[in-house]
Backbone and ligand atoms as CSV (ligand in chain L), in Angstrom:
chain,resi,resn,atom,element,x,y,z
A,1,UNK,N,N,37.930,22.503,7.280
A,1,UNK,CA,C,38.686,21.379,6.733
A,1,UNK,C,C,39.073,20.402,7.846
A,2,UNK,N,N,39.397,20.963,8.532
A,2,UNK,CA,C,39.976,20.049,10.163
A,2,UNK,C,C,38.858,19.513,10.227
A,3,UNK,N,N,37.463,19.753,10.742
A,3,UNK,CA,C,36.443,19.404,11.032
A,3,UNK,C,C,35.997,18.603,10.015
A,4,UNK,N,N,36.042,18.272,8.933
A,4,UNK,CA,C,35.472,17.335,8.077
A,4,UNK,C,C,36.709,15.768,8.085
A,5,UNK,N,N,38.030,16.709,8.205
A,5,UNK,CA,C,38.748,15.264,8.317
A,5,UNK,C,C,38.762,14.401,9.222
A,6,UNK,N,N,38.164,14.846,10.580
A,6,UNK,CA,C,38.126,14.556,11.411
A,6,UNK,C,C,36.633,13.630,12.027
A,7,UNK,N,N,35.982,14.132,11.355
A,7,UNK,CA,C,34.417,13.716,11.595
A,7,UNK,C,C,33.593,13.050,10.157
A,8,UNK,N,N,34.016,12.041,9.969
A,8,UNK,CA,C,33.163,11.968,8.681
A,8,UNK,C,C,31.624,11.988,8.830
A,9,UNK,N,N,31.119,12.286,8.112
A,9,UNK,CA,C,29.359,12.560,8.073
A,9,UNK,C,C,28.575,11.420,7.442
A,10,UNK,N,N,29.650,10.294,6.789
A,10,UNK,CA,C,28.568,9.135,6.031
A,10,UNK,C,C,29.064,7.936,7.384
A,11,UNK,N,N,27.911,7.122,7.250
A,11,UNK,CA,C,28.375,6.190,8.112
A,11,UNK,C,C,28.570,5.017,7.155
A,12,UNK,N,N,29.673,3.908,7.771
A,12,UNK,CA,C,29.605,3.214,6.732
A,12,UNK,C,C,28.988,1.702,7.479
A,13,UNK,N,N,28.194,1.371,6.335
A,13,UNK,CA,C,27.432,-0.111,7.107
A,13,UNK,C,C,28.393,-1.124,6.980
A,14,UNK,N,N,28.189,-2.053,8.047
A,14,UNK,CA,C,28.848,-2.822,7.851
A,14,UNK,C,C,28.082,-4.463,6.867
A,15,UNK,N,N,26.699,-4.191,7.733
A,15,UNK,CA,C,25.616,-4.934,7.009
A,15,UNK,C,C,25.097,-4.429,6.249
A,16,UNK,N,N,24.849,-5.419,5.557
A,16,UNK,CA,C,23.439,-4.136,3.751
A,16,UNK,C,C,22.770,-5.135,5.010
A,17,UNK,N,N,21.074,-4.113,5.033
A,17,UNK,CA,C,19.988,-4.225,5.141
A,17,UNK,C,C,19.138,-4.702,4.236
A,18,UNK,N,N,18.278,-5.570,4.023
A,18,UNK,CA,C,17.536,-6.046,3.179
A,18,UNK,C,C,16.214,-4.630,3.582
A,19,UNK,N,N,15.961,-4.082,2.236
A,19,UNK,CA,C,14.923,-2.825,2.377
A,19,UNK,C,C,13.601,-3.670,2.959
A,20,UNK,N,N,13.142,-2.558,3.427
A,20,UNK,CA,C,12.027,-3.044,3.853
A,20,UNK,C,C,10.410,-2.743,3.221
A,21,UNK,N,N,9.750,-4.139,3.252
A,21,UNK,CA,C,8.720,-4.344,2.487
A,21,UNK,C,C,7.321,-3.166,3.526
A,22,UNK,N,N,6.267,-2.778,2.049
A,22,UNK,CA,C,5.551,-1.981,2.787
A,22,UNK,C,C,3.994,-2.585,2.209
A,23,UNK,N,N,3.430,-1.971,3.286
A,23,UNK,CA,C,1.725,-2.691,3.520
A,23,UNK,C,C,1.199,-1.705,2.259
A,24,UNK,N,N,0.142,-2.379,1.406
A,24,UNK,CA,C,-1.226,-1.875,0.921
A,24,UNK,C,C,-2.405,-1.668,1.663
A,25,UNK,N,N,-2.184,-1.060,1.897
A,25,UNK,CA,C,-3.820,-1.112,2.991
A,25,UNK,C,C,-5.335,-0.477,2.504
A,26,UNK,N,N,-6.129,-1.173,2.157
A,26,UNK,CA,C,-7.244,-0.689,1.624
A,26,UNK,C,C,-8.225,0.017,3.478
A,27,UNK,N,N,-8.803,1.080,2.948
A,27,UNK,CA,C,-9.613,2.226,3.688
A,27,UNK,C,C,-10.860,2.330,3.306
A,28,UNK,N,N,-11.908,2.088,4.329
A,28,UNK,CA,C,-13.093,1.540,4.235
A,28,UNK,C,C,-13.389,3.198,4.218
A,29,UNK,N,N,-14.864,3.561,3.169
A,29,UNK,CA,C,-15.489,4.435,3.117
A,29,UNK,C,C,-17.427,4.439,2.869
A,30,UNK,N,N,-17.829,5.121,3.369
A,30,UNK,CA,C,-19.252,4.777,3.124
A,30,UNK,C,C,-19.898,4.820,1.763
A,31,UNK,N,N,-19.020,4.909,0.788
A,31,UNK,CA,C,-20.102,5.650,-0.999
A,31,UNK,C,C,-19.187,4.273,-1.864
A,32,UNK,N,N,-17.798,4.151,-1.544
A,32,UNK,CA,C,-17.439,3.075,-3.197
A,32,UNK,C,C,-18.401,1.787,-2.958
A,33,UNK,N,N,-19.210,1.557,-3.906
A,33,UNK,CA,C,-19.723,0.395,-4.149
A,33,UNK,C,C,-18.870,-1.502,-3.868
A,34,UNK,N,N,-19.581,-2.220,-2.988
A,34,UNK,CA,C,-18.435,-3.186,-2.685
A,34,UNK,C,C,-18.252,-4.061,-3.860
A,35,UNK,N,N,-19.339,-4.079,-5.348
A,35,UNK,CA,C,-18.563,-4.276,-6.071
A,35,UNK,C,C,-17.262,-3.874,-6.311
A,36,UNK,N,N,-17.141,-2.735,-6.859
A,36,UNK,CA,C,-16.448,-1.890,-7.615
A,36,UNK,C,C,-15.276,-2.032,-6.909
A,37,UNK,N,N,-15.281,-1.948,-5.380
A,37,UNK,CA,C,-13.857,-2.512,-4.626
A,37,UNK,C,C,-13.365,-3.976,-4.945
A,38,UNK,N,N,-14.344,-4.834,-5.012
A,38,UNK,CA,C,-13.978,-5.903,-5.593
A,38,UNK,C,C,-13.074,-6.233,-6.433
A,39,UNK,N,N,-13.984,-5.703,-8.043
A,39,UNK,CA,C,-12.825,-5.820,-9.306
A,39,UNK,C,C,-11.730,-4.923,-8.854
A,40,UNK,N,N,-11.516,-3.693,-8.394
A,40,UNK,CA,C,-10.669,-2.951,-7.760
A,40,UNK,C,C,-9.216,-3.913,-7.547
A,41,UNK,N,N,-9.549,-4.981,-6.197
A,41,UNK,CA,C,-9.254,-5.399,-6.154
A,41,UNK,C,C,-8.348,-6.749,-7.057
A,42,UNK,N,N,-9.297,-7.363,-7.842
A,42,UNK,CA,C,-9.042,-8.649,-8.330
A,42,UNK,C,C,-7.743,-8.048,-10.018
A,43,UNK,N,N,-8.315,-6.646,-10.168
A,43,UNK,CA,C,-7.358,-5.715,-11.366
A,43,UNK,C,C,-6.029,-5.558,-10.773
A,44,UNK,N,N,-5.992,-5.090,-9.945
A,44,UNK,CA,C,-4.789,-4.602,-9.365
A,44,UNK,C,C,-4.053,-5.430,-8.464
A,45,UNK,N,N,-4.332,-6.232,-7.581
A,45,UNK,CA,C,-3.687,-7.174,-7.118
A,45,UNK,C,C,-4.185,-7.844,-7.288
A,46,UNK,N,N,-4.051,-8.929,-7.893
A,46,UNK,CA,C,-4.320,-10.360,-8.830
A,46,UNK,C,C,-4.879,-11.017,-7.727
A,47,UNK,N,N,-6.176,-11.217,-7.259
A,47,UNK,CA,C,-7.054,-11.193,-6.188
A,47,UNK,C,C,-8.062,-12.291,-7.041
A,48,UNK,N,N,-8.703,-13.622,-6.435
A,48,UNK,CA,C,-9.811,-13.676,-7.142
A,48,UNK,C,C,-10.716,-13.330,-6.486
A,49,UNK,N,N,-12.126,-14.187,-6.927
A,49,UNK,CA,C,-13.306,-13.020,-6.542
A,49,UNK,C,C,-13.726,-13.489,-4.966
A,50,UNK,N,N,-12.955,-14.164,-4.312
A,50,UNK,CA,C,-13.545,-15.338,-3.025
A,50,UNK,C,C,-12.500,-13.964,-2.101
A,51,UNK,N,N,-11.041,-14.072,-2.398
A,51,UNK,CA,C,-9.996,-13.077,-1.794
A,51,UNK,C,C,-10.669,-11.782,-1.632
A,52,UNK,N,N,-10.863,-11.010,-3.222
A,52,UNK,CA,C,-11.337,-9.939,-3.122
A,52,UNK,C,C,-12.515,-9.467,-2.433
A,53,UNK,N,N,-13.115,-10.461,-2.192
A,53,UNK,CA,C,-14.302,-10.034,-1.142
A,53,UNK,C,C,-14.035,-10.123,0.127
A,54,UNK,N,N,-13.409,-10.812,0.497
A,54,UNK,CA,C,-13.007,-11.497,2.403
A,54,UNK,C,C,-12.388,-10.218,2.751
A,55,UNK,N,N,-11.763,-9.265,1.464
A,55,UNK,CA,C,-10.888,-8.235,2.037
A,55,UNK,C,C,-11.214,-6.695,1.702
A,56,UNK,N,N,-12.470,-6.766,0.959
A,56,UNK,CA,C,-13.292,-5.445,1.013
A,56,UNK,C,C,-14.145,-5.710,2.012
A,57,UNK,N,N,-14.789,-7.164,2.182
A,57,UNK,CA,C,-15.541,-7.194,3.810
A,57,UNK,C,C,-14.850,-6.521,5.425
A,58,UNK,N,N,-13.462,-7.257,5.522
A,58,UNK,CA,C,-12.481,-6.840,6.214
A,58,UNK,C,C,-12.432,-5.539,6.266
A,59,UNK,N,N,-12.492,-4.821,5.276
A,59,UNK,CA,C,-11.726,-3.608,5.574
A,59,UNK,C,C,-13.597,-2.708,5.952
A,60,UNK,N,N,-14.311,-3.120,5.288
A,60,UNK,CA,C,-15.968,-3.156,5.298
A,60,UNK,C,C,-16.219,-2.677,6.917
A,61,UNK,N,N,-16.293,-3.768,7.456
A,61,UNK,CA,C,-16.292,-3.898,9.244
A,61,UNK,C,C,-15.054,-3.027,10.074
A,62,UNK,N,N,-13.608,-3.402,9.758
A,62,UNK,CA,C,-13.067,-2.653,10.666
A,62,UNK,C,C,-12.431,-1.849,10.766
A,63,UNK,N,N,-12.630,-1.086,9.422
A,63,UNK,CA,C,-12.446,0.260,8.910
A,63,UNK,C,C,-11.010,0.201,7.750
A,64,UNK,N,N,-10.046,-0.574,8.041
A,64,UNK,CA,C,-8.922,-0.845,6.783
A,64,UNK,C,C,-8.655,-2.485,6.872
A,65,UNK,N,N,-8.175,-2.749,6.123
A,65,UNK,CA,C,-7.659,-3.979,6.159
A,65,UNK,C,C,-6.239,-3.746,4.763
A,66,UNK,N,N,-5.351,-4.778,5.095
A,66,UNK,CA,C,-4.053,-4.866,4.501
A,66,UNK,C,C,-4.055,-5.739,3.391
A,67,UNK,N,N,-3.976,-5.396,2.183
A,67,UNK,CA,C,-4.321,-6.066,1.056
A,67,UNK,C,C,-2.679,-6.741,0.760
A,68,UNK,N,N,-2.131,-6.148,0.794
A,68,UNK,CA,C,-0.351,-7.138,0.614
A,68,UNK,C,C,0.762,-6.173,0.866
A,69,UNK,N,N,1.931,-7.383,0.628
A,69,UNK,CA,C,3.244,-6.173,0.971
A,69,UNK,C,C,3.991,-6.552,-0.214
A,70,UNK,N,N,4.534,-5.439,-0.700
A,70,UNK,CA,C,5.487,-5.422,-1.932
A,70,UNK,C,C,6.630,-4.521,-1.106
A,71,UNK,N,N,7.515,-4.627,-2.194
A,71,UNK,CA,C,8.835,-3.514,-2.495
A,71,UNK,C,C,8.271,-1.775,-2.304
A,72,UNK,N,N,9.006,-1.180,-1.786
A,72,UNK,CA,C,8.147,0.059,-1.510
A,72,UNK,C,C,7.521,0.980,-2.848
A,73,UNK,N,N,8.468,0.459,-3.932
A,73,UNK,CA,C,7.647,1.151,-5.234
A,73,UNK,C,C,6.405,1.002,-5.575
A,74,UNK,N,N,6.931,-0.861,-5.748
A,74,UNK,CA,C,5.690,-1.367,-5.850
A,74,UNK,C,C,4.429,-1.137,-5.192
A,75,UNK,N,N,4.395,-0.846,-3.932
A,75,UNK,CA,C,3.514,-0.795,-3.314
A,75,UNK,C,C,2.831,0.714,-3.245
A,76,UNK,N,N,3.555,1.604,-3.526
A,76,UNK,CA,C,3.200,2.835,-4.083
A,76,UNK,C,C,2.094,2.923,-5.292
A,77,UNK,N,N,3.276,2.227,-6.074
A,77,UNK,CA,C,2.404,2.533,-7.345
A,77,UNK,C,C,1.397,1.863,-7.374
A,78,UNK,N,N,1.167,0.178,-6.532
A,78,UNK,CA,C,-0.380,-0.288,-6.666
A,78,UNK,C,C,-1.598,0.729,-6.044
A,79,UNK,N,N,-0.977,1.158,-4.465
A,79,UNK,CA,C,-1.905,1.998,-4.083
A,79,UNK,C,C,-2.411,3.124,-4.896
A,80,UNK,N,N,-1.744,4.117,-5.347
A,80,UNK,CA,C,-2.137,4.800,-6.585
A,80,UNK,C,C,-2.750,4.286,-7.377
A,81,UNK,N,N,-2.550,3.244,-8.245
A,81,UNK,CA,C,-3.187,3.133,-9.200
A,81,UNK,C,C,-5.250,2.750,-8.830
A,82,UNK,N,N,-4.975,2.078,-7.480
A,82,UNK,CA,C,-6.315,1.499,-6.994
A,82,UNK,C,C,-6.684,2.669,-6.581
A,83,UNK,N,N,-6.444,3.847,-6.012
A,83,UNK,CA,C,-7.170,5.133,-5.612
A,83,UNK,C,C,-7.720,5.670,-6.911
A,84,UNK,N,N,-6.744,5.631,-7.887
A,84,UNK,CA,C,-6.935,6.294,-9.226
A,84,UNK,C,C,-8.356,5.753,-9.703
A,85,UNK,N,N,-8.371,4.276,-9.636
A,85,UNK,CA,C,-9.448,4.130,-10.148
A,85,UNK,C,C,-10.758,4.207,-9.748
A,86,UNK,N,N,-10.553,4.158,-8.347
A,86,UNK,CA,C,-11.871,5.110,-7.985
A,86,UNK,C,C,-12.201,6.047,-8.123
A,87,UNK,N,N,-11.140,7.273,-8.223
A,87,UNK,CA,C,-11.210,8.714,-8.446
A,87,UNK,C,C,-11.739,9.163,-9.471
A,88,UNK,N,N,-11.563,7.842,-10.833
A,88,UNK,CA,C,-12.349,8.207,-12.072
A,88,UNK,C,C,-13.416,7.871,-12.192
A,89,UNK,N,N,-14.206,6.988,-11.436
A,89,UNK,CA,C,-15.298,6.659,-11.276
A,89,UNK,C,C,-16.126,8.017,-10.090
A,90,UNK,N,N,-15.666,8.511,-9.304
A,90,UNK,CA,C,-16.241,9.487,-8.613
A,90,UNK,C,C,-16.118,8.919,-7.253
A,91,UNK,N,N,-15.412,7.800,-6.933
A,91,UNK,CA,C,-15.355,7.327,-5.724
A,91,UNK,C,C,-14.370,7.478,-4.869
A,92,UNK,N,N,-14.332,8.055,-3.348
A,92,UNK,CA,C,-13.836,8.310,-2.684
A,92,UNK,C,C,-13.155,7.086,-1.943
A,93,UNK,N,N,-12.782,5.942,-2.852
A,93,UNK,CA,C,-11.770,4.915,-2.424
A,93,UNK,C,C,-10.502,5.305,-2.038
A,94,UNK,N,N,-9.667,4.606,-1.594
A,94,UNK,CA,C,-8.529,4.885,-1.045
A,94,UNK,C,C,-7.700,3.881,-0.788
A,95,UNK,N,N,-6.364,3.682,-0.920
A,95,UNK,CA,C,-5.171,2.610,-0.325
A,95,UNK,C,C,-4.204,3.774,-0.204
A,96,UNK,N,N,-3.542,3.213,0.949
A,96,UNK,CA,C,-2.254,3.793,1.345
A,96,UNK,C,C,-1.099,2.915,1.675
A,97,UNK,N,N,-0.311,3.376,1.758
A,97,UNK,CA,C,1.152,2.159,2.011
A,97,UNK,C,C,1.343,2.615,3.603
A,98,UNK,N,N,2.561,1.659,4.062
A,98,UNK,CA,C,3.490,1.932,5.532
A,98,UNK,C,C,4.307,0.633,5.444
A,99,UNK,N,N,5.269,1.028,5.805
A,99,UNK,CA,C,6.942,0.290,5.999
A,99,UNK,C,C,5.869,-0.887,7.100
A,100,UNK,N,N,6.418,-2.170,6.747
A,100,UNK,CA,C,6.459,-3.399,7.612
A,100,UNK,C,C,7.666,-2.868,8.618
A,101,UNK,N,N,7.158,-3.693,9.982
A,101,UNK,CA,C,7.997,-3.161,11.520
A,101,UNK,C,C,9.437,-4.171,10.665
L,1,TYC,N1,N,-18.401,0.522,2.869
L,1,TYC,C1,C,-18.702,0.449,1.444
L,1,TYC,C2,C,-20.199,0.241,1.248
L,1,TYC,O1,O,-20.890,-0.164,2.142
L,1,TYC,C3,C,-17.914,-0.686,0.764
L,1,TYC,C4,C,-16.447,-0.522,0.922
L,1,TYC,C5,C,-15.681,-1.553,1.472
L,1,TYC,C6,C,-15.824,0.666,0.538
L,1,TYC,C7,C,-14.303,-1.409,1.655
L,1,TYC,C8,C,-14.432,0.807,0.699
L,1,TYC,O2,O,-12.359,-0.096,1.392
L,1,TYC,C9,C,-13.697,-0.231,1.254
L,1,TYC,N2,N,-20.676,0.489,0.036
């Protein structure tokens, strides 16, 4: 009891932090078709077809490239959903997220 009155364990902010936004990053693989990354693309993040290509090329050549930054849900759930849809097609596509510095 001494020890808890004495030491509180929450800190309290003085600033709110604005959360921080996180990367989509599409992951270049040798088998998904660069169509199929394409519409991939242009479905899930509202991409047209000039974008969606500059950034399956991108990721094409230097192994990932960063498709956008959302809210960390958001950016969850796009990556999922764009893995998903390769996964049902048989394709070993991939996006992953990471916290902006
Ligand atoms: N490298 C694939 C091919 O040559 C195309 C591709 C591009 C796949 C980007 C994934 O994230 C990717 N068919």
């Amino acid at each position: 009891m001494a020890n808890s009155a004495s030491t509180p364990r929450t800190k309290v902010r003085l600033k709110t932090e604005r959360p921080r936004l996180h990367k989509v990053i599409l992951v270049n693989d040798d088998y998904t078709p660069r169509e199929f990354v394409v519409s991939v693309l242009k479905g899930e993040f509202r991409m047209n077809e000039d974008q969606a290509y500059r950034v399956m090329m991108t990721a094409h050549r230097r192994g990932a490239c960063v498709v956008a930054v959302y809210a960390r849900d958001v950016a969850e759930t796009k990556a999922t959903r764009g893995t998903e849809a390769g996964r049902s097609k048989g394709y070993p596509l991939l996006f992953t997220t990471e916290p902006e510095e």
